[in-house]
N, C-alpha and C positions, 0 to 999 in steps of 0.2 A: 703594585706592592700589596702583598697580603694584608688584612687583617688580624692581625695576632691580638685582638683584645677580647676578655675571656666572654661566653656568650652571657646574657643576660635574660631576664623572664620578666613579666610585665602581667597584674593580674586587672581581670575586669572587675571593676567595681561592682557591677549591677547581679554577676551572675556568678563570677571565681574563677572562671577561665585562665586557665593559665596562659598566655603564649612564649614560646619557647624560641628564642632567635637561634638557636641550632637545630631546631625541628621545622620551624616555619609552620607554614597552613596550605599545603600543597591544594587543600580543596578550592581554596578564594586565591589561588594563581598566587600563593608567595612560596616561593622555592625555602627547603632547607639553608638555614645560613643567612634569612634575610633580615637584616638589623633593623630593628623596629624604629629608627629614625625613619628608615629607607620606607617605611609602607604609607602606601596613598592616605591623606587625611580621610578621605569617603570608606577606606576600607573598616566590614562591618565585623564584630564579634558574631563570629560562626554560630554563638549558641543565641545570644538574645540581641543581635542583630544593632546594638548602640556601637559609636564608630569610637575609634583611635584615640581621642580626646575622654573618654572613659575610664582609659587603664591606668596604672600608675607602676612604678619599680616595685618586684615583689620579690623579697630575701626574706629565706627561712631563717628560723632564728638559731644562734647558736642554744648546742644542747645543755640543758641545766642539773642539775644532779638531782636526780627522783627521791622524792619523800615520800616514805610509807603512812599511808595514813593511821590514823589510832583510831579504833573500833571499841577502845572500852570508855570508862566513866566521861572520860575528858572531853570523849566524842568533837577531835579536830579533824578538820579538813572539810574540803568541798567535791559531792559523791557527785557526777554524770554520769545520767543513764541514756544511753543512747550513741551509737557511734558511726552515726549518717551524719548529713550535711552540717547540719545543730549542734549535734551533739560535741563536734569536733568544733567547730566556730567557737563554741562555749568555754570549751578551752582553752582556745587560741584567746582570745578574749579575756580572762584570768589569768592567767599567763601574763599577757599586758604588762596587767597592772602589779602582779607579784608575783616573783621567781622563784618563792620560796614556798607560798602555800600548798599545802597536802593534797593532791588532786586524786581520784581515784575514776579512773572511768571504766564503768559497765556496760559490755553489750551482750546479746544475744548473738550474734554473728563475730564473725572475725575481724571484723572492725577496720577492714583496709581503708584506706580515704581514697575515694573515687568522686569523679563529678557526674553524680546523678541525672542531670538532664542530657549528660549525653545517650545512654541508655537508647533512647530515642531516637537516633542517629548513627551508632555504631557497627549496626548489619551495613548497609550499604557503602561504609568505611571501610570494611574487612575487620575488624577490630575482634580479638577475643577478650577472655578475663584480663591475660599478663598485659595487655595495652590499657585497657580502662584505669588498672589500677595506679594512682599515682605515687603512693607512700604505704609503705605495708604499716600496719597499728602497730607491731612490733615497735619499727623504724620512729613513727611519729611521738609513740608514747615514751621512748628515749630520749628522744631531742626535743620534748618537752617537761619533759620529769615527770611523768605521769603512770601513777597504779593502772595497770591495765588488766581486769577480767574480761575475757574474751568467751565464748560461751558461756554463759550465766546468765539466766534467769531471773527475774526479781518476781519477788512471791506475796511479797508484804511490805504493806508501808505506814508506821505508824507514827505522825507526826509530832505529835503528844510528846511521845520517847524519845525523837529524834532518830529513828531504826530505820534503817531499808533491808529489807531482808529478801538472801539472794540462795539459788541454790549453792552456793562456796561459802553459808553463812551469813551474817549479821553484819553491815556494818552501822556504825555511829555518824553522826553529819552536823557539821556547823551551818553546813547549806547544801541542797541540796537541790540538780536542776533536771529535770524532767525535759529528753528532746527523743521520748518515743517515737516520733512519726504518726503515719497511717497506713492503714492495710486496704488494698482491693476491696470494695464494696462487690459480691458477688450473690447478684439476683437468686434463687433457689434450683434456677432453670439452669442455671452454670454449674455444675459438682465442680469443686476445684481438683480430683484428681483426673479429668479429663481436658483442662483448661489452661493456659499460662495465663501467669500474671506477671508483668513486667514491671515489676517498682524496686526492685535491690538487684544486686548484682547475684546472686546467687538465682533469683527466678529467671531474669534475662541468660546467666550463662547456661543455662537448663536447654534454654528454647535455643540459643546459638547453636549447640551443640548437635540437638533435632535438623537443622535447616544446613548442616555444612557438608554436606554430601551433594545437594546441589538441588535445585528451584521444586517448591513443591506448592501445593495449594494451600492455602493461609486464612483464615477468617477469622477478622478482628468483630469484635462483638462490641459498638461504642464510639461515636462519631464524635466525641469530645475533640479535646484538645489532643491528648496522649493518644487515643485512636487514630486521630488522622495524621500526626507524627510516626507511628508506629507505620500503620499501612502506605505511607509513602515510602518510607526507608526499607520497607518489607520490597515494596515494587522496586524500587530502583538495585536492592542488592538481588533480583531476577525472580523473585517468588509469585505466585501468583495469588492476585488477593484480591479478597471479598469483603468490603468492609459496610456493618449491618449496622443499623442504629434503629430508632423507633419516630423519627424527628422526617418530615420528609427532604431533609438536605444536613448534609455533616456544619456541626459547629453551632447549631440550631441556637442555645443556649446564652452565644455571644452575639451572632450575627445575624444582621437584618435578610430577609429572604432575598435578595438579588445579589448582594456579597457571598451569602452560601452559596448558592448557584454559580456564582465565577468559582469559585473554591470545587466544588460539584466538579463544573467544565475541567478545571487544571487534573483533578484526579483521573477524569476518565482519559484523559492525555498522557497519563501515566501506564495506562490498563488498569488500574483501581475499580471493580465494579462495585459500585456503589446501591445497597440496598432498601430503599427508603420505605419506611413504616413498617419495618421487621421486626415483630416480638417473637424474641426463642422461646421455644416452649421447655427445650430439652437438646442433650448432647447424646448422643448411642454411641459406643464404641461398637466399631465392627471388627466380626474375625479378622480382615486382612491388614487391621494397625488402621484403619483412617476413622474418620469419626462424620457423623451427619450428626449435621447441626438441623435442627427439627423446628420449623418456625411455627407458630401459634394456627394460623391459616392450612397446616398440614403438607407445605412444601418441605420439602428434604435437600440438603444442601450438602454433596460430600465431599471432606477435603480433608489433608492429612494433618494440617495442627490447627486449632483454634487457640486465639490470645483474646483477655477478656480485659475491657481498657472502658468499665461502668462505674468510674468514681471511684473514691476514699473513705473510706470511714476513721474515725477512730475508735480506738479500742476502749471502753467504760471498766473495765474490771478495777485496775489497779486505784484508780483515782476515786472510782464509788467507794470500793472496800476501807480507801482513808480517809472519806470523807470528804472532800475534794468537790467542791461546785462544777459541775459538767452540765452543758449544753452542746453536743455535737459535737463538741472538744472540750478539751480543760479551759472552763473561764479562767483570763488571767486579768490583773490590774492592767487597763491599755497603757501606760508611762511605765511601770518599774515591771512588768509581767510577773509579779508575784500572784501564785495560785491565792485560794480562801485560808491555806496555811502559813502559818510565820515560816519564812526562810526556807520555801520552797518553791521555786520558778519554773516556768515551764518556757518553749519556745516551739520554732517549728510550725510543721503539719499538725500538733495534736495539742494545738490549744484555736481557742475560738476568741475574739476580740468585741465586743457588743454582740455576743450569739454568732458571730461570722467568722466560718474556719481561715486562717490564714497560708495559702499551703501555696506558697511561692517563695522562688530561692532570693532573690531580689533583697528582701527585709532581713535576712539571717544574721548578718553581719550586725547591722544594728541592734536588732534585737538582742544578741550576744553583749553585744558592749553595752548596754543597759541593764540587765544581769549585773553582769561583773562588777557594774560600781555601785549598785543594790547593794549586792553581797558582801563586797569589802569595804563598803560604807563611804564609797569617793562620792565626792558633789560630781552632779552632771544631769541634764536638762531634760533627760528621760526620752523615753521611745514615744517616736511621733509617728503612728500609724497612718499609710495615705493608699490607695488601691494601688498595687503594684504595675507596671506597666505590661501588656503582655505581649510575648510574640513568638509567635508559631513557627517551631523550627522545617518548615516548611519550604524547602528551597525550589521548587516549581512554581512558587508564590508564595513570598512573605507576607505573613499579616502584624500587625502592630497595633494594639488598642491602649489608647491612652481611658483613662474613668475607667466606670463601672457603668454599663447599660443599667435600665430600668424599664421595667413592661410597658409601664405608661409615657415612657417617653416618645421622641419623633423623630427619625431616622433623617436627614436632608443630605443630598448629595451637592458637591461642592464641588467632585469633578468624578468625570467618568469616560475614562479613555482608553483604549488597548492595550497599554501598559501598567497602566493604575486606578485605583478605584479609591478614593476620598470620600468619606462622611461625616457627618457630627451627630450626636441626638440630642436633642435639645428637648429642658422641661422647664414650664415657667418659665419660658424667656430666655435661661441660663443652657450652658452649653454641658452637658454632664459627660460626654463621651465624644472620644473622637478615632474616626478607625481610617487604617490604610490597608488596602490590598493592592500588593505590587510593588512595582520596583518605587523605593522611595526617591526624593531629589535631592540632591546636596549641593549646598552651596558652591557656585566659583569658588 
């Protein structure tokens, strides 16, 4: 007998994933149509890799009637800037707790709500723009009530006054939350009009665009995290790729030299070549559309796109000009993330927590909901900031790091087998970190 019960969706806590019981996950072997009773407990969230027991029922909420905010004396309402991961959580979040307050949100782009880390993953998906996006900003700022400026600028912020000043104008704020992001840290050696950056949908759909005529040469500049996520999804959707970093093994950063080196092995099993102790000097465009990439040593490297995956910055203008405590990012209070000014929050990639950027999806939601009850004055126990857990979308070999490394720690292995690779590092005694490369174990 059929199933005639309507489909349902299920988000992951740790990341936002959605899964869709009428889409399924065809990549982890769940057909369209598979009812998420029906999935194996072991089975993992395709993006940050925690299983089935993470997710919970996730209904949109019904749409509420949009209030215009007021911009003159009275200056009500709560202004967001930013319309990535943050910025949108921040509203969802407000929202919550009041259906009625004046929300106004600003972005620079079109503000669609897409899930950012899949980015990462979506060339070897087949995936274009029209797939990534989940809810158009139009759609969302509907069914939430919400002001929406969509290209707009902000020029000015004067806390004092209570102003954010946009190119569409001035408005007024009762509160006001900052979930700018971060942009591409790009060396001088990089010109960004020879170079992709892949952090929004708008720089990825660029480079899609370039690569869908069919396999060409690729060189990722950045053996980070997003480096060796990017140059795996580059290889497996058939490109050919060069991935350069300055570290002599990708992941340098997080992991102990014999964990890189498995990670190392798994890429060049990909065809990944891997270029260790490469400093680019320069990018040359040549007449024929390819570019050499020019390493410090005077080797020349030709290929047809380079993507540059050297870190985040964040951007100091707006926060300096208002005065604004910055360290690397906007300091904010670690419990209620309020910036150095009254009633103005920040989240996200573009605040910093004790000097330490925080630029992982994991914490958004929380952070969000501690905001909102800042802001509209609810009791609630504050944001408890903890290293996020990481993991590499990396499916030739998962890695998962629980801590945060330390130089002076000590690396011990706990197991080391063809299948998996177990460590801990330990400082003083205590265990600070703990890493897995490979298939992990689940319980009977």
């Amino acid at each position: 007998m059929s199933d005639e019960r309507a489909w349902k969706q299920y988000i992951c806590r740790a990341c936002g994933l959605i899964y869709d019981e009428e889409e399924g996950d065809p990549d982890s072997g769940l057909a369209p149509g598979t009812r998420f009773e029906d999935i194996p407990d072991d089975w993992e969230c395709p993006l940050c890799g925690v299983t089935k027991a993470d997710f919970e029922p996730f209904e949109k909420r019904e749409p509420v009637e949009a209030v215009a905010i007021e911009s003159g004396p009275r200056r009500t309402g709560v202004v967001v800037v930013g319309a990535g991961l943050a910025g949108w959580a921040a509203v969802e979040a407000l929202r919550d707790l009041d259906r009625e307050l004046p929300i106004t949100l600003v972005t620079a782009c079109d503000g669609d709500r897409y899930h950012k880390p899949e980015l990462s993953v979506a060339l070897s998906r087949g995936l274009d723009i029209a797939g990534l996006v989940k809810e158009s900003a139009v759609e969302a700022a509907s069914r939430l009530g919400v002001q929406l400026l969509v290209r707009t600028f902000v020029t000015g912020l004067s806390p004092a006054q209570r102003r954010l000043r946009t190119t569409r104008g001035t408005l007024g704020y009762t509160g006001l939350v900052l979930a700018l992001g971060a942009t591409p840290a790009l060396p001088a050696a990089l010109a960004p009009q020879h170079c992709w950056r892949v952090n929004d949908l708008a720089g990825w759909g660029g480079l899609q665009r370039r690569l869908s005529d069919g396999p060409v040469r690729v060189a990722v500049v950045g053996g980070g995290m997003i480096g060796c996520e990017l140059a795996e999804d580059l290889a497996r959707a058939g490109h050919a790729v060069s991935l350069l970093d300055r570290h002599r093994y990708p992941l340098a950063s997080l992991l102990p030299e014999n964990a890189g080196h498995r990670l190392l092995e798994n890429q060049r099993s990909l065809g990944i070549a891997f270029r260790a102790e490469a400093q680019v000097a320069a990018i040359e465009p040549l007449a024929s559309g390819e570019r050499a990439v020019v390493l410090e040593d005077g080797e020349r490297l030709v290929v047809d796109q380079v993507v540059a995956a050297t870190g985040l910055v964040t951007e100091p203008r707006l926060a300096r000009q208002a005065g604004l405590d910055f360290e690397h990012g906007i300091r904010v209070d670690p419990h209620t993330l309020q910036t150095s000014a009254p009633d103005v929050f920040a989240l996200g990639d573009c605040i910093t927590i004790d000097d330490a950027p925080c630029r992982f999806i994991e914490p958004l939601a929380r952070q969000a909901e501690a905001i909102a009850h800042a802001l509209l004055g609810r009791a609630h126990p504050g944001y408890a900031h903890a290293a996020p857990v990481v993991r590499l979308k990396t499916r030739g070999l998962p890695i998962t790091l629980h801590g945060r490394p330390v130089p002076e720690g000590e690396w011990v292995i706990l197991n080391d087998g063809p299948q998996a690779l177990q460590m801990e590092q330990r400082l003083g005694g205590e265990v600070v970190a703990t890493l897995q490369i490979g298939a992990a174990r689940h319980a009977a």
